[in-house]
N, C-alpha and C positions, 0 to 999 in steps of 0.2 A: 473514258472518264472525261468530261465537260469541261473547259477551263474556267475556274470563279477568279473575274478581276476581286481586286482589292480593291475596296472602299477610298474616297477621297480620305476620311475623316479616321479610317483606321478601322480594324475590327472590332466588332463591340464584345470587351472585356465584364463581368460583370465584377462588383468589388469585393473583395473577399474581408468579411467582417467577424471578428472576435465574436465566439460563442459565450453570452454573458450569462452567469451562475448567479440565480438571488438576486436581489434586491441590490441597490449600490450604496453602500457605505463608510464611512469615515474611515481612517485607520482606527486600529484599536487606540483604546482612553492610556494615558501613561498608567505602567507597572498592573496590568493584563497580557497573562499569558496567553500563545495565539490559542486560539480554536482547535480541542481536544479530536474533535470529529472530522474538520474538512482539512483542518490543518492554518486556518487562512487568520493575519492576524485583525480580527475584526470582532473581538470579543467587546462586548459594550455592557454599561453599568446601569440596570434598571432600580432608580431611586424609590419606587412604589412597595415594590417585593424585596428588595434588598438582597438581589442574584446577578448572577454575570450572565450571560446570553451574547451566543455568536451573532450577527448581523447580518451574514450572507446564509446560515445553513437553518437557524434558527435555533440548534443544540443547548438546552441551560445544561451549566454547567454548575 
């Protein structure tokens, strides 16, 4: 087996990044329950239709 020096600068680590779910959203609006479906409190108030709708999974509720 070959000896490998080590690098002046260090071994290159690559960066370990949070696997992001959906779109990125507010917290939910006050006195909305979280999200029936993913669970996440990101349930938001669509003023057009006049329905709640999660923010991250997309679920109307």
């Amino acid at each position: 087996m070959p000896k490998v020096r080590r690098p002046k600068k260090g071994w290159f680590r690559p960066s370990k990044k949070k696997p992001r779910r959906g779109p990125l959203v507010a917290p939910s609006e006050r006195g909305l329950p979280p999200c029936p479906a993913c669970g996440e409190w990101s349930m938001q108030k669509d003023n057009n239709r006049k329905e709640i709708y999660c923010g991250s999974c997309g679920a109307i509720a």
